[in-house]
One Martini backbone bead per residue (centre of mass of N, CA, C, O) as a GRO file, in nm:
protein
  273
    1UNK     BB    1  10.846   8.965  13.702
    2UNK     BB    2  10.515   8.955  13.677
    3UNK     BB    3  10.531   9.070  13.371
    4UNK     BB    4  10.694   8.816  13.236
    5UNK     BB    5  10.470   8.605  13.366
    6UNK     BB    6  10.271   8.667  13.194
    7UNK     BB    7  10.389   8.686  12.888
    8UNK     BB    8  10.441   8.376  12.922
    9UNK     BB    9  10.144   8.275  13.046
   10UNK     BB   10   9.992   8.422  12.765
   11UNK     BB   11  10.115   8.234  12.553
   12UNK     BB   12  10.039   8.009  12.608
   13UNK     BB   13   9.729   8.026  12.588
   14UNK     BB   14   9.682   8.132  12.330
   15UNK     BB   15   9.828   7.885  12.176
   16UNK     BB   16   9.628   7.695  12.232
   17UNK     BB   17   9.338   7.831  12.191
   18UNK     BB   18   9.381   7.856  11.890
   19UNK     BB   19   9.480   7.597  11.793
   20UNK     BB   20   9.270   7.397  12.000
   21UNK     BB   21   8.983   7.532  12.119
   22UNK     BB   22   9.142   7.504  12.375
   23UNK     BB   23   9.254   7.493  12.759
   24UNK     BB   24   9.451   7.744  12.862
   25UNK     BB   25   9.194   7.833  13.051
   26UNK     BB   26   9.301   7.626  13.281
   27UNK     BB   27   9.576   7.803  13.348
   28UNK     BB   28   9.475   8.078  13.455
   29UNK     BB   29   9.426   8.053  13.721
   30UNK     BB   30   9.682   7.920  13.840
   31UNK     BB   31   9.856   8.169  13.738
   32UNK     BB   32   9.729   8.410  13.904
   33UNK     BB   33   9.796   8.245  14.175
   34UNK     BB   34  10.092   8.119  14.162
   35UNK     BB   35  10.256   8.369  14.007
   36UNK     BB   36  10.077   8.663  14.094
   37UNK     BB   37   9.894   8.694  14.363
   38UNK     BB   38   9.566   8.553  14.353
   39UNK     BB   39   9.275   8.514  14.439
   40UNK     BB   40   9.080   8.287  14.365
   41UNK     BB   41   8.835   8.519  14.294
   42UNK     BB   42   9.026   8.688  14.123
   43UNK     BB   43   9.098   8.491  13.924
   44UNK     BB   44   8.790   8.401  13.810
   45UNK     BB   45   8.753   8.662  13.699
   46UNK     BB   46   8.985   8.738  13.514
   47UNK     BB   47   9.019   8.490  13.321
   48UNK     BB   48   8.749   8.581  13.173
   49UNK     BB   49   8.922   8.806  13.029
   50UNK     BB   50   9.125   8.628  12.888
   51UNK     BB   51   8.934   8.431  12.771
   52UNK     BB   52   8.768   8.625  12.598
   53UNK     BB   53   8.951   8.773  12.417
   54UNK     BB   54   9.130   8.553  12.334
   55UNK     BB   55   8.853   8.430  12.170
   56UNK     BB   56   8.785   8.662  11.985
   57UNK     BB   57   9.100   8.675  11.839
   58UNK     BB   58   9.077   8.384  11.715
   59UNK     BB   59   8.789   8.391  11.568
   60UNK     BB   60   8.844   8.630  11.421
   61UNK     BB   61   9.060   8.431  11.243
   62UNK     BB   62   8.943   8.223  11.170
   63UNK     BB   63   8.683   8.322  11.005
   64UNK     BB   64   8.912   8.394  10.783
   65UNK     BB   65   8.986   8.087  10.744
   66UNK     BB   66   8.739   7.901  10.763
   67UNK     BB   67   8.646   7.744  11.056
   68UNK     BB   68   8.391   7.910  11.132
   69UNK     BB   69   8.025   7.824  11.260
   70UNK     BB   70   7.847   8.067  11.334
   71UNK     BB   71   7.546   7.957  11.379
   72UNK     BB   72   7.647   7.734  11.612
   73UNK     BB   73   7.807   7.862  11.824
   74UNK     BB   74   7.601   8.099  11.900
   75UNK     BB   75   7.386   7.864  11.978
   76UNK     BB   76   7.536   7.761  12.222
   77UNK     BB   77   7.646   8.021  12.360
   78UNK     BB   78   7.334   8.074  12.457
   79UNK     BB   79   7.257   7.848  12.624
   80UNK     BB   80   7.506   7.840  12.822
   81UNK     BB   81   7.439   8.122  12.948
   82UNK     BB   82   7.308   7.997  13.170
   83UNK     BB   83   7.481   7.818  13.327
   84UNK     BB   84   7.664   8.091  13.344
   85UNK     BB   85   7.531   8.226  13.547
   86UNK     BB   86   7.493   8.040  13.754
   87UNK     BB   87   7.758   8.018  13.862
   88UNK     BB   88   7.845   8.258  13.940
   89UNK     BB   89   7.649   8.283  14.159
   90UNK     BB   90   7.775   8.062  14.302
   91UNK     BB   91   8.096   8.139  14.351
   92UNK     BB   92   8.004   8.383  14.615
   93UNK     BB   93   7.925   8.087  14.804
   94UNK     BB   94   8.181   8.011  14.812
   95UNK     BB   95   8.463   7.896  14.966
   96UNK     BB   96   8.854   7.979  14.815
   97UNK     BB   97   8.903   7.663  14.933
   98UNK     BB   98   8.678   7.502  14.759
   99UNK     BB   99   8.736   7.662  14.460
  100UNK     BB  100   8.997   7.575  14.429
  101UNK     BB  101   8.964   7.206  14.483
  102UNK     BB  102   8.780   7.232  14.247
  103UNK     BB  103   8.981   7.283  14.010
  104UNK     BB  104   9.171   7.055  14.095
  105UNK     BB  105   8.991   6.827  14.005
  106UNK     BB  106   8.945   6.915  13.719
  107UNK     BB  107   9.223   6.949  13.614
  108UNK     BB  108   9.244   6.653  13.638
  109UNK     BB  109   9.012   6.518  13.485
  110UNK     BB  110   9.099   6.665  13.211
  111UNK     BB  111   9.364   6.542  13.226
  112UNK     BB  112   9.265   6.210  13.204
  113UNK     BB  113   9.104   6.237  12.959
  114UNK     BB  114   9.355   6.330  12.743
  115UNK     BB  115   9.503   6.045  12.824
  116UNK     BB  116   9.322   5.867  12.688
  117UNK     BB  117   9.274   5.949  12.427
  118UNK     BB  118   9.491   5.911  12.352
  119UNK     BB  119   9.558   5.606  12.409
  120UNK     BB  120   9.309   5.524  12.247
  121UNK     BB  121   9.271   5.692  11.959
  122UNK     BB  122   9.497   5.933  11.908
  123UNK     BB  123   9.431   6.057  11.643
  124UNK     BB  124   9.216   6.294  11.513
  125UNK     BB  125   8.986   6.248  11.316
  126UNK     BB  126   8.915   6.475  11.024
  127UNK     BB  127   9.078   6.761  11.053
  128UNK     BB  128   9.023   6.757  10.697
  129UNK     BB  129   8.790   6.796  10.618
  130UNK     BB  130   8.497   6.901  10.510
  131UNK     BB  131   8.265   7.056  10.486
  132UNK     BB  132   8.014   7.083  10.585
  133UNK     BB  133   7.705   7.113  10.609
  134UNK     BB  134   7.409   7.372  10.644
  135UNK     BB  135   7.131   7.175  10.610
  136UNK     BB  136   7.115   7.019  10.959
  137UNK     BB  137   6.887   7.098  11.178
  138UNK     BB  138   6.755   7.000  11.487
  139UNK     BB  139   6.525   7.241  11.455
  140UNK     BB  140   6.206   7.265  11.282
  141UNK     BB  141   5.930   7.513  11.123
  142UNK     BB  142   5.991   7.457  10.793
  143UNK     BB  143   5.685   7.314  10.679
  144UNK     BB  144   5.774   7.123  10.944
  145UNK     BB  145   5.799   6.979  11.254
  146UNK     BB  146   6.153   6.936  11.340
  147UNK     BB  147   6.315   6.668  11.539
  148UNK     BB  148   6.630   6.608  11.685
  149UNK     BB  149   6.614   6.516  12.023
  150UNK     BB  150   6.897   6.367  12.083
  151UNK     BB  151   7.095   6.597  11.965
  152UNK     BB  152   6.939   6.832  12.147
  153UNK     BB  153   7.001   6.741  12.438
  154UNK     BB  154   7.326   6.697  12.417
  155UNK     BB  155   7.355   7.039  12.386
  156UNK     BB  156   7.200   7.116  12.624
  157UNK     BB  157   7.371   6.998  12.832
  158UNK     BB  158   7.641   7.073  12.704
  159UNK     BB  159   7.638   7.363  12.775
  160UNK     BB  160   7.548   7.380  13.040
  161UNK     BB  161   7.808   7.288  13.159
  162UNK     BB  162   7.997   7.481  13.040
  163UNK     BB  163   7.877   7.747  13.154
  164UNK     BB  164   7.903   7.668  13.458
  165UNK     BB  165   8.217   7.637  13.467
  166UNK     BB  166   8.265   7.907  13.400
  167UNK     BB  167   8.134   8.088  13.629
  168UNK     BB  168   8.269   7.902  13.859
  169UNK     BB  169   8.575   7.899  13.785
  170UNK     BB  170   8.700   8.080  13.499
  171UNK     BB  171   8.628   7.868  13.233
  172UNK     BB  172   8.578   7.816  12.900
  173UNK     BB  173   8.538   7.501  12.758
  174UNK     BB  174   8.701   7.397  12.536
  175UNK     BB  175   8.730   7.043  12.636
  176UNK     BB  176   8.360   7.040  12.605
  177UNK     BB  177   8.314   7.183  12.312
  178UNK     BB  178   8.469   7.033  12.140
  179UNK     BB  179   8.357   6.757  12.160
  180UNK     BB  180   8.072   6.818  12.139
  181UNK     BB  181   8.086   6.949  11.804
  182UNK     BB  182   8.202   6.654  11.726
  183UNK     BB  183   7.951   6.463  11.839
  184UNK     BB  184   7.655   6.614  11.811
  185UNK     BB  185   7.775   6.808  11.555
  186UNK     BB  186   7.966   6.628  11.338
  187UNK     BB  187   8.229   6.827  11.368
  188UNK     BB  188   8.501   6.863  11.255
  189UNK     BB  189   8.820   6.962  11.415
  190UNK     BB  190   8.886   7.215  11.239
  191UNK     BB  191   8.541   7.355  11.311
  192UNK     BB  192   8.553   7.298  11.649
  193UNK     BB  193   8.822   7.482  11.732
  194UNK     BB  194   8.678   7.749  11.578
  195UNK     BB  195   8.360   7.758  11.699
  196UNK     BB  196   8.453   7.750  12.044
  197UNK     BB  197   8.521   8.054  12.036
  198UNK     BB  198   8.244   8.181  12.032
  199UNK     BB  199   8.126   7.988  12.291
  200UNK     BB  200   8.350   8.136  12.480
  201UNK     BB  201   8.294   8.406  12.467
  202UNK     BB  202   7.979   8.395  12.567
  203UNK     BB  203   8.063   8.286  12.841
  204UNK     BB  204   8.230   8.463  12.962
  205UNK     BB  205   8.062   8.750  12.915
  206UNK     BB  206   7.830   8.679  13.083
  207UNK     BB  207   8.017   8.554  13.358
  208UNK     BB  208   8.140   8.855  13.384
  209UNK     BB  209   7.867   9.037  13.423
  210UNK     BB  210   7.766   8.904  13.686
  211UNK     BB  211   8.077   8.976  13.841
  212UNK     BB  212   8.031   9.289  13.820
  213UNK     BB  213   7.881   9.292  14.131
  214UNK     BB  214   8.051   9.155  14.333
  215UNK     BB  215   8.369   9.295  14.433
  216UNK     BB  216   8.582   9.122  14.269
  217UNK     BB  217   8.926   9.258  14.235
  218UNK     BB  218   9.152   9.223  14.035
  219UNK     BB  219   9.474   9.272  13.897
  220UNK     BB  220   9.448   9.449  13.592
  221UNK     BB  221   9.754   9.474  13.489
  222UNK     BB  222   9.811   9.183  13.496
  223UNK     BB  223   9.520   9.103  13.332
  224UNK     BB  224   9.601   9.251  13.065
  225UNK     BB  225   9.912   9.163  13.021
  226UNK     BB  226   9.789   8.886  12.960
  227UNK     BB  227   9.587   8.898  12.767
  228UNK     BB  228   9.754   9.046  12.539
  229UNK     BB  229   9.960   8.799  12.576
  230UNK     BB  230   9.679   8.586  12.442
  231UNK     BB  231   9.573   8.721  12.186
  232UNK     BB  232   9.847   8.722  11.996
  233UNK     BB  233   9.864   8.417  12.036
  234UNK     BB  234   9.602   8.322  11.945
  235UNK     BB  235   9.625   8.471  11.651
  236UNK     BB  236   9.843   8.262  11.591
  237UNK     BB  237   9.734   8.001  11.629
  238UNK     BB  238   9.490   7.985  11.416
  239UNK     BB  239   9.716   8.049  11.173
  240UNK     BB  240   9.872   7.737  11.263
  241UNK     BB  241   9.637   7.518  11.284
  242UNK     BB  242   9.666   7.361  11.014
  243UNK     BB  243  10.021   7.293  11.015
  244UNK     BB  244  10.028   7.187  11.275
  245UNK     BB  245  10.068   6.958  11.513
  246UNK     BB  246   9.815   6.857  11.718
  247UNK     BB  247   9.904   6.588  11.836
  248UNK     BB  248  10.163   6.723  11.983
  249UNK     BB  249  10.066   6.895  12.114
  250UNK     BB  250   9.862   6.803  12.255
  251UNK     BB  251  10.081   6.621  12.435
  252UNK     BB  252  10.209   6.818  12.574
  253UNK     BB  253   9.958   6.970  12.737
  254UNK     BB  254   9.881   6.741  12.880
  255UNK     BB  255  10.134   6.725  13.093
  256UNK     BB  256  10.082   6.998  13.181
  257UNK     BB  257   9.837   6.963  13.305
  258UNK     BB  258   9.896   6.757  13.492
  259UNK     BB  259  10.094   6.916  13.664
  260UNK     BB  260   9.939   7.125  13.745
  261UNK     BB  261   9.732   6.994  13.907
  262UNK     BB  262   9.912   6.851  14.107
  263UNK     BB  263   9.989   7.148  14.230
  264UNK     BB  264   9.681   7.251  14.294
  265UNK     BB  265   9.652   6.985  14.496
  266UNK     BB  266   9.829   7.014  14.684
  267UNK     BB  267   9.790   7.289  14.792
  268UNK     BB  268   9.451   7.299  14.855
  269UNK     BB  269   9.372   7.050  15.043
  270UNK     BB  270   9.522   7.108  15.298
  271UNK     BB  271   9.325   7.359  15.352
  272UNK     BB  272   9.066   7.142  15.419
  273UNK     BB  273   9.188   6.954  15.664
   0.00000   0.00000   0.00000
């Protein structure tokens, strides 16, 4: 039974990731802790295997369709490395029954994000745009020292916290990438969920390489069969990411994650008081 719920809670995640470039990773937590019967130390170390393979081969299906500006991802996700070790580093210090009422905050937190922005902006602009120019780099020094210093500030911000979250968490922070990318670097919707997965890939393998000597171990088989199907599900959401109705999927992931979140947090939390 373990692993029929596996291979359907990895296929949700999958087609998330690959179709909208984030978002399914905020799930493998809570699948992980109440499906599969991981503590939460054991689920957020797991996570970040299923999140990062299954973000490497939407990745790569993504860049064969042209969606992906991999040397903006690529700088985004080298940054974000520094939050990633330090998160990392955090989770070991923190009691098990913390860092569950932390995740359900979170997915509070950005459930609650997602549903204002339907509510308030719709459909999200651009979607189909044109490919980006790509010379238009944020600091330059030839053949003078410039900088777009408030453009790089947000993007330095914006890396830290979203490495912060992958490491301390277990989560891609593709809900925190994409939105960067759309507005520090000005990258149309279908660019920006495409090169998410770069920065996913990046911070996930940072964050999981500091916890390999953590000494906590989920069931790998469990974590295998899980990244399995989140992986090819994943490969396929990105190559129906152009054809999708991505904002009817937005609106029904958005309903998914607050019931998810108010359910990690009603569990969570009692544990606490």
């Amino acid at each position: 039974m373990s692993l029929v719920l596996a291979v359907a809670a990895g296929t949700l995640i999958g087609l998330s990731l690959g179709a909208l470039g984030g978002g399914g990773s905020i799930l493998a937590v809570p699948v992980l802790v109440y499906l599969l019967d991981q503590s939460p130390a054991q689920a957020t170390t797991g996570s970040l295997v299923v999140v990062g393979v299954t973000s490497l081969a939407g990745a790569v299906t993504a860049q064969r369709a042209g969606n992906v500006l991999l040397g903006r991802g690529v700088v985004f996700g080298l940054v974000a490395t520094v939050g990633a070790v330090l998160g990392a580093r955090a989770s070991s210090l923190v009691p098990e029954d913390v860092l569950l009422a932390a995740f359900a905050a979170l997915m509070l937190l950005v459930g609650g994000i997602m549903a204002r922005r339907r509510l308030h902006h719709g459909r999200t602009p651009g979607a189909h745009a044109a490919r980006p120019a790509l010379d238009d780099p944020i600091i330059t020094f030839h053949p003078t020292f410039a900088c777009a210093c408030p453009r790089a500030l947000k993007v330095l911000l914006t890396a830290t916290v979203v490495g912060a979250l992958t490491g301390f968490l277990g989560v891609g922070g593709g809900f925190l990438v994409v939105p960067a990318l759309l507005l520090a670097l000005a990258l149309p919707m279908q660019y920006a969920a495409g090169t998410s997965l770069v920065v996913i890939t990046i911070t996930s393998a940072a964050a999981l390489a500091v916890r390999a000597g953590s000494g906590v171990s989920p069931d790998w088989s469990l974590v295998l069969v899980l990244t399995a199907a989140s992986a090819i599900a994943g490969v396929i959401g990105a190559r129906l990411a152009a054809r999708l109705d991505t904002d009817r999927l937005q609106a029904a992931f958005t309903v998914l994650v607050l019931a998810v979140a108010v359910y990690t947090a009603a569990r969570a939390l009692p544990a606490l008081l």
